[in-house]
C-alpha positions as CSV (number, residue, x, y, z in Angstrom):
1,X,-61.0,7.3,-24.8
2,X,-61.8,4.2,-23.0
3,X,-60.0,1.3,-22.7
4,X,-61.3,-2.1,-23.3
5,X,-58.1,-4.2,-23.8
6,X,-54.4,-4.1,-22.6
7,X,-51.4,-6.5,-22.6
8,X,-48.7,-5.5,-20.7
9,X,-45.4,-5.8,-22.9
10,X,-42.6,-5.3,-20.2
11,X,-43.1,-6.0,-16.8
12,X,-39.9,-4.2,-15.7
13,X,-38.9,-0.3,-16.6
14,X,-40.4,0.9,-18.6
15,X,-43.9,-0.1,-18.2
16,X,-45.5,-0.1,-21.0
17,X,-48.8,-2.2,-22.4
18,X,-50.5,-2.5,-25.8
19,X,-54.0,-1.2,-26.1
20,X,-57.3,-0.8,-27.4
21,X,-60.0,1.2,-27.0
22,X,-64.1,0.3,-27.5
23,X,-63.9,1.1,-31.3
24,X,-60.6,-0.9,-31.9
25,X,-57.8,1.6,-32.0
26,X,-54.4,0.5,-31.3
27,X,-52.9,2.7,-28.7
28,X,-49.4,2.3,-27.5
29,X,-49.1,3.4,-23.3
30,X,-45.4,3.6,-22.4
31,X,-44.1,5.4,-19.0
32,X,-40.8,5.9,-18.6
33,X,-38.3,8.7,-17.3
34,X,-41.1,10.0,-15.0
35,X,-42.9,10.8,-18.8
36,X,-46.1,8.7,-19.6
37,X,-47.6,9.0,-23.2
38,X,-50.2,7.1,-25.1
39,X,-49.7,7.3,-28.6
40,X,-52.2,6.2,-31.8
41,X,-51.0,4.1,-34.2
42,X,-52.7,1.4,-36.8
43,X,-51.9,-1.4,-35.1
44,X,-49.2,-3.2,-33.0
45,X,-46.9,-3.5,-35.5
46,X,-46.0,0.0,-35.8
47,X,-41.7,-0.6,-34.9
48,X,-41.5,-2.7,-37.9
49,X,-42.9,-0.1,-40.1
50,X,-41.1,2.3,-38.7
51,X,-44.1,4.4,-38.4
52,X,-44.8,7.9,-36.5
53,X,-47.6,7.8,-34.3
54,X,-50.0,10.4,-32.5
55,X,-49.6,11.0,-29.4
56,X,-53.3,11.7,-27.3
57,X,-52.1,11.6,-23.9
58,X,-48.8,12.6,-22.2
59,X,-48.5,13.8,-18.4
60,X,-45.4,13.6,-16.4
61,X,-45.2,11.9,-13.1
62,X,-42.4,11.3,-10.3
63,X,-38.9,11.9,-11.0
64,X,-36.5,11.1,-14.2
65,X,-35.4,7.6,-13.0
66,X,-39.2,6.8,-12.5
67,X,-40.5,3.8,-14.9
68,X,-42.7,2.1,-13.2
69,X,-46.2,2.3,-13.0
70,X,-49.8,0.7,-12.7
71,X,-52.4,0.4,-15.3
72,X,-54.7,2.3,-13.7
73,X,-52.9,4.9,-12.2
74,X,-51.3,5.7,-15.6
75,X,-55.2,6.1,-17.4
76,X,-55.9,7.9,-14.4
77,X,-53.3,10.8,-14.8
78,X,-53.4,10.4,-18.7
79,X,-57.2,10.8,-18.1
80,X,-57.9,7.6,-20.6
81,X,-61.0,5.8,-19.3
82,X,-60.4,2.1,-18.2
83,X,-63.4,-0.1,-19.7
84,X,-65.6,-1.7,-16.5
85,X,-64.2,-5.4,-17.0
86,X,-60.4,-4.2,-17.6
87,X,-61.0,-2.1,-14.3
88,X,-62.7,-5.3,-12.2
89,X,-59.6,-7.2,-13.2
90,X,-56.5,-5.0,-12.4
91,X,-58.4,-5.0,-9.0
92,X,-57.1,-9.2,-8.5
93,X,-53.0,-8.5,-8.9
94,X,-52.9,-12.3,-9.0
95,X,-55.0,-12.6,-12.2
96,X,-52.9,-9.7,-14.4
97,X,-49.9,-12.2,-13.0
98,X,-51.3,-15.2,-13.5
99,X,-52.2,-13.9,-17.2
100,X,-48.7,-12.7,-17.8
101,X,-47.5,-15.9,-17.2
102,X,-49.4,-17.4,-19.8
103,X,-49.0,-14.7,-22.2
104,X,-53.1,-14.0,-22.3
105,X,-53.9,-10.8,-22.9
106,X,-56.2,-9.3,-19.7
């Protein structure tokens, strides 16, 4: 799957981003307890639903107190493909900051 669009939701443990992919499916990338999964739902507002997704990735990574992790690394071991533009940016750590900060999606 390739990835066009992300917004990262936490920017402490766990990491974790909205996404979408070139044909606009909503996937849902969290990694946490060493444990990275990207699951398919209909869109971001799956919690309030209180839907079940499916998952299409998972690896595991690090230990059980890992949470942390980068974008790329995590499409890299969940072997998601990170759209050209999405990968040019996440290469300029101040723009993905500088984007957080104003809530803009990257």
């Amino acid at each position: 799957m390739k990835i066009v669009r992300a917004v990262r939701t936490c920017v402490a443990c766990p990491s974790e981003w909205n996404a979408w992919t070139a044909d606009g499916q909503y996937l849902y990338l969290r990694y946490r307890f060493g444990c990275g999964t990207a699951t398919k739902y209909i869109d971001q507002h799956f919690c309030d639903r209180h839907e079940t997704g499916l998952i299409v990735a998972e690896f595991t990574w690090g230990d059980w107190l890992d949470g942390e992790i980068d974008l790329d690394q995590f499409c890299e071991f969940a072997d998601l493909d990170l759209g050209h533009r999405l990968r040019w940016w996440l290469r300029w750590p101040w723009r993905a900051l500088r984007a957080w900060e104003r809530r803009r999606p990257l």
